[in-house]
N, C-alpha and C positions, 0 to 999 in steps of 0.2 A: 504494500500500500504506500501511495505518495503522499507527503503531505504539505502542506502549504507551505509559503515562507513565514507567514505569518505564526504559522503553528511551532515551526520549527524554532522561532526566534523568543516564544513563552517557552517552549519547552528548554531551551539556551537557557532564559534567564533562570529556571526553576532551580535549572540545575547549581548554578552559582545560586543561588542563594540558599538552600539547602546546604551546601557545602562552606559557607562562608559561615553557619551557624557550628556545625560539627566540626569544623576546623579549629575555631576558639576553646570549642569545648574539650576537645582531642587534642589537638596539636596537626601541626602538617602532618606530623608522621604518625598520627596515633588514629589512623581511618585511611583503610585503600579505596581503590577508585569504586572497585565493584559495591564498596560500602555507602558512596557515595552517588551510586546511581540509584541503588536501593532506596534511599533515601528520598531520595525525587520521583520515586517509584516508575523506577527504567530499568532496564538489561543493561548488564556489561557492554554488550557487544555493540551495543548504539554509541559508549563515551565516544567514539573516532570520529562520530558524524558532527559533532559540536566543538570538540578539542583536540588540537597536533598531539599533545601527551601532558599527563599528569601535571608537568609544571604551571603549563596554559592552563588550565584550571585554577592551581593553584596562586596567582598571579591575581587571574579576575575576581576569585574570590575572596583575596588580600583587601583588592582596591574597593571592592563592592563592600566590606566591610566598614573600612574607615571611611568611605562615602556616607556609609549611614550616620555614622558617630557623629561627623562635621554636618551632618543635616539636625540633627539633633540637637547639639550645639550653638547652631544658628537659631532653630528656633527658643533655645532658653535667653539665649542674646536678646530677641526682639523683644519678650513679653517681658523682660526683666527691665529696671529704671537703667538709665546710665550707671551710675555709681553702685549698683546691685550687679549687674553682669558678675563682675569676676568670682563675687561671693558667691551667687547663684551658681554659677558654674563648678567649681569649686566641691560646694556641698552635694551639686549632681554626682560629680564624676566619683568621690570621696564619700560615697553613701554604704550603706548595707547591702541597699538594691542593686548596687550595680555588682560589687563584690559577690555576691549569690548567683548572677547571672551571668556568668563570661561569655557563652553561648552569642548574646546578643548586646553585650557591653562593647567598651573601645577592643580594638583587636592586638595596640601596641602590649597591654602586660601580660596576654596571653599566647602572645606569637613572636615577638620580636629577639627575644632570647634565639628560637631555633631560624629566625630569617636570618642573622646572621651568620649561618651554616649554610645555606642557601647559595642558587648560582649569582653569580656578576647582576645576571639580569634579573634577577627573583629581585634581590636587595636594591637594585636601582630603581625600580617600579614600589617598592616598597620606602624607598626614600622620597620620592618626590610626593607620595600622598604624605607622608614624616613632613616633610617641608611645608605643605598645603595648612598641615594642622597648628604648627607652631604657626604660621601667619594668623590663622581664626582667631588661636587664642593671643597673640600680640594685639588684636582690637578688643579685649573685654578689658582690656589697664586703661587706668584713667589717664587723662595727660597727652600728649603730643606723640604724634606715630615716629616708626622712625626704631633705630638701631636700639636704641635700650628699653625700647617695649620688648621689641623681636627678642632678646637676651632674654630679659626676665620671663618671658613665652620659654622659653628651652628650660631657664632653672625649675619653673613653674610644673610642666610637663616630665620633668625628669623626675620631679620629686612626686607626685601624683603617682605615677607611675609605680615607681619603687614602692611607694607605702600601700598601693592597693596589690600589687604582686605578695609583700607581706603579709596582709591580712588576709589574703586567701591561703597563705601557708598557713598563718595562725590557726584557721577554722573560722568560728562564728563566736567565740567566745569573747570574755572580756580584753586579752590581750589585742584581739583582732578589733577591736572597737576602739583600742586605747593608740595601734598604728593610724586608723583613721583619722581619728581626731587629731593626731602629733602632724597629719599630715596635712589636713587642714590648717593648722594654726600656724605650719611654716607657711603654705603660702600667702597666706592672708597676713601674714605681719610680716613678709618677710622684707618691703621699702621702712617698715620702721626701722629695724633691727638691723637695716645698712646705713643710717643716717649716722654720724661721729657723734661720739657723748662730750659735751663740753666739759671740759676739766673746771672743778668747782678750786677757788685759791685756796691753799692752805695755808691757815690761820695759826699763827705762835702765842703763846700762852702772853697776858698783859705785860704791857712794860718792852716788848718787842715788837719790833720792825714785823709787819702784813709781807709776807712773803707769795708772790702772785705767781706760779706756776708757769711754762712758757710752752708759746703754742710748738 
């Protein structure tokens, strides 16, 4: 039986997006293809007619991932104030709910460990969507665009990142709730805790010279 192009280009997508969910939740390596056509409820024998090999799969359904993430992302941006953005985002990415859900969470702290084992071309395709996202998040900091947004985007994401990879090794318990929160209040304080502490003078006991500290 022949089927349309139409038909053929749902059943494309079905397939990535099934896989882009089992992939997070397994890992690249921890689901084969044929598990993955199952899954979208197809034969093996059809993956050839949609993808050159395993990698081309695993590629589109890297990028269909963090597509969704930065769709999501945007819309927490819109509905949030200005000055709420980063907190909002923050507490999204930094929640329970997403820590419970890898499946269908960001794809970086459930994949990016093993993309770096990956080919040239796995990791470059997986870079440039990495680039796409620090750019999102350099627009939820308050203040002027520009090189030290984009920075604190990379610290921002880095640390995010690690502390929800954490708290999924933790479990669900108190420890894992206690990485969360550590991981929020880096980022949300972390332009305080870069600003310089003014050296207060130290003062000598009466009868002597105010001795003034130097910058």
């Amino acid at each position: 039986m022949r089927y349309s192009k139409e038909h053929k280009l749902e059943t494309h997508a079905r397939i990535v997006k099934k896989a882009s969910v089992r992939l997070r939740e397994k890992g690249a390596h921890g689901i084969g293809v044929a598990d993955l056509m199952k899954d979208a409820g197809l034969t093996h024998g059809g993956f050839y007619a949609h993808f050159d090999s395993r990698e081309a799969l695993v590629v589109e359904a890297f990028g269909y991932a963090m597509d969704r993430s930065m769709e999501r992302w945007r819309q927490l941006s819109v509905q949030a104030a200005p000055d709420q953005r980063l907190p909002t985002f923050v507490e999204f990415y930094l929640s329970s709910q997403h820590r419970d859900n890898p499946g269908h969470g960001c794809a970086l702290p459930a994949l990016s460990a093993e993309i770096a084992r990956e080919s040239p071309k796995t990791r470059k395709a997986f870079a440039a969507k990495l680039d796409q996202m620090i750019g999102l998040i350099a627009e939820q900091f308050p203040g002027a665009a520009g090189k030290p947004n984009r920075k604190q985007a990379m610290a921002a994401l880095a640390t995010m990142m690690g502390a929800l990879v954490l708290a999924r090794v933790a479990g669900s318990g108190e420890l894992s709730e206690e990485l969360l929160s550590a991981g929020r209040d880096a980022v949300l304080e972390r332009p305080a805790a870069l600003k310089p502490v003014a050296k207060k003078p130290a003062v000598k006991k009466a009868g002597l010279k105010v001795v003034t500290a130097k910058a």
